[in-house]
C-alpha positions, 0 to 999 in steps of 0.5 A, a space after each residue: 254521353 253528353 250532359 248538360 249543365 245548369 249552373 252547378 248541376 248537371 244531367 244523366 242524360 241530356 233531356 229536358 221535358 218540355 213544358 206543356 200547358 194547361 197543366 199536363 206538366 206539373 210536378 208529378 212528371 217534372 220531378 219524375 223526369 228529374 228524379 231519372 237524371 233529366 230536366 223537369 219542366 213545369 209549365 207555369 201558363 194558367 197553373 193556378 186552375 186548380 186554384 178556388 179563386 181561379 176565376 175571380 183572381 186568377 193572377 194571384 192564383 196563378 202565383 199561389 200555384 207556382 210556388 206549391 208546384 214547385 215546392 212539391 216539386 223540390 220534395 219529391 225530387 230533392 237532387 234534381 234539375 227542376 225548371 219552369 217554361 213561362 210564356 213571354 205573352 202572359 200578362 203578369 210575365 214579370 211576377 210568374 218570373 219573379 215568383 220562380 226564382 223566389 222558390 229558387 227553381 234551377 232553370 226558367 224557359 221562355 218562348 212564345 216572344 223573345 224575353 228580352 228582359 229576362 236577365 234583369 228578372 234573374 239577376 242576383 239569383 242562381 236561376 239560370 235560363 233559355 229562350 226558345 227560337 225558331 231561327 238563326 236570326 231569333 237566336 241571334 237578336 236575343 243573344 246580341 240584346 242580353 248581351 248589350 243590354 245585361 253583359 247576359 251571354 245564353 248558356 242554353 238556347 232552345 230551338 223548336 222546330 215546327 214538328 212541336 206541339 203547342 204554339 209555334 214560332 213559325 207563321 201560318 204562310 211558312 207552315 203552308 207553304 210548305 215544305 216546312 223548315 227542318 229541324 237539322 236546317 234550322 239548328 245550322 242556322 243557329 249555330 252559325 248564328 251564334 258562333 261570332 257571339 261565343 267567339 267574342 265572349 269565349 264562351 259556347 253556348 249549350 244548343 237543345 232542339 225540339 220538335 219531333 224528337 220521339 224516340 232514342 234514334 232521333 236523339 242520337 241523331 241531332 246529338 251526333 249533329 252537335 246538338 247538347 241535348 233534346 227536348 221532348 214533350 209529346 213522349 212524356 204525356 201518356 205516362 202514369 206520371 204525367 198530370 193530365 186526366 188519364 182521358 187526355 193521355 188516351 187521346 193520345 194514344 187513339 190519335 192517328 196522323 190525319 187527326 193532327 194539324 195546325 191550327 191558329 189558336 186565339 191569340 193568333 199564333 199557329 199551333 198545334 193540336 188534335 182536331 177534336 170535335 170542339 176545334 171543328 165547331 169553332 172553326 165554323 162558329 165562334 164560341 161565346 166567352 163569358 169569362 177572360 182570363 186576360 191571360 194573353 196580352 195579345 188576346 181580345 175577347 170580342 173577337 176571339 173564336 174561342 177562350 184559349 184557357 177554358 178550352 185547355 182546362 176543359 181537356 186537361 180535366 178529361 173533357 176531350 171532345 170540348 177542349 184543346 189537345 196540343 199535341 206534336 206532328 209524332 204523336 200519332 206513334 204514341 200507343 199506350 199508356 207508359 211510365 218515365 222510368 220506361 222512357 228514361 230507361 230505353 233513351 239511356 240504353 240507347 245512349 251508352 
């Protein structure tokens, strides 16, 4: 079986639970997931919702909040690999970053952008860390500037596929166009893209692809391609470890393949979710923001159809109907209500 290595530790099974935002990974299911032998991941994009000064500082918040998921985190799964997907598009990217590694978490993930300046912001720790891209050309601009401009050669590279949930690194032309990249095209392209770089260095670099990988014949799939690993979100919401509201999860489990499309979210980028009644009202009619949370550099509150944050803590507490359920292109397989150990246990059996 493959296993995948961050700094001195290494996997049972070669997965990495994917970060998802607002809240639907925090560190119930990241220590979940780590406890069985995988990658916890956390999602650190508004996690200080929760906070009692969420609105009125919610940078401050939002840092206070890192530290106890990960702290709680750690207690609850002592020996496993635990780590953190931030957004390169956040505001105060380089304070979350820091704030991580201060809490000494084994890995940091980064997409939505390219985090260039990523190395510098781990330098001197033993946080390790993984961009996520969408192509061979992405995969190769961000190995060759770490490499030139922080001697930083990327141990572990992402690839997400447009089959994910959540924000896309793919346009909205590509996604219409159709037909829609594949996720076995895509991780050629990237492997190809990188191969001078791991021949100059001597060093190979551990790929993980994402997007529509749901079940253990998916897994084995892309692992017998050359994959190192997986990544997998939307299998991991409707479980009893998972931190959203149970209603969050149901809407999951009710969803139907005609109820997930692509979207453009407020910041611009498409991405992926349930068309929930509020996603249908906004399409028509913009929403009213009251509040910004100047959360995303590229959002403008004049002119957005809708507050990206309210909308995504809105469905992570329950309200459904009136907030935003990202969801992956597989979702609709989803039927019931699990437990990690369950998944953990059918993924391994399949892998031995």
């Amino acid at each position: 079986m493959k296993q995948l290595q961050i700094g001195e530790k290494i996997t049972q099974l070669p997965i990495i639970q994917g970060g998802m935002g607002v809240g639907v990974s925090l560190s119930g299911l990241a220590s979940a997931v780590a406890n069985r032998g995988g990658i916890g991941v956390i999602s650190g994009v508004q996690i200080g919702f929760r906070e009692p000064d969420f609105m009125t500082n919610t940078k401050e918040a939002n840092i206070r909040a890192l530290r106890k998921e990960i702290r709680t985190a750690r207690e609850k799964s002592p020996l496993g690999i635990l780590g953190v997907n931030l957004m390169v598009a956040i505001e105060n990217y380089a304070d979350t970053v820091k704030a991580a590694v201060e809490e000494k978490i084994d890995l940091i993930i980064s997409g939505a952008g390219l985090p260039n300046d990523l190395p510098g912001l781990v330098k001197g720790s033993k946080t390790k860390i993984a961009p996520i891209v969408s192509s061979g050309k992405a995969a190769a601009v961000i190995t060759k500037l770490w490499i030139k401009r922080h001697n930083y050669f990327p141990e572990l590279i992402i690839i997400e596929g447009p089959l994910a949930g959540g924000h896309l690194g793919f346009s909205k032309e590509v996604l219409s166009a159709g037909p829609i990249p594949k996720l076995e095209d895509i991780f050629t392209e990237v492997k190809n893209a990188i191969r001078p770089f791991e021949e100059k260095a001597g060093k190979t670099a551990q790929i993980v692809v994402a997007g529509g990988i749901y079940n253990s014949e998916d897994i084995k799939k892309f692992l017998d391609l050359g994959a190192d690993g997986v990544q997998m979100g939307t299998r991991f919401v409707a479980t009893e470890e998972c931190d959203a509201h149970n209603d969050y999860k149901m809407a999951y489990v009710n969803a139907d393949e005609a109820s997930i499309d692509y979207i453009v979210s407020p910041v611009g980028m498409p991405g992926q979710a349930i068309m929930t009644p509020f996603i249908e009202k906004v399409s028509l009619e913009r929403e009213k923001i009251t509040k910004c949370y100047n959360c995303l550099s590229a959002c403008n509150p004049a002119t957005t159809p809708y507050c990206i944050t309210s909308a995504l803590v809105r469905a992570v507490q329950g309200d459904v109907d009136n907030g935003l359920v990202f969801i992956g292109k597989r979702g609709y397989l989803v039927d019931k209500i699990t437990t990690v150990d369950a998944l953990m246990d059918e993924f391994e059996a399949a892998l031995i």
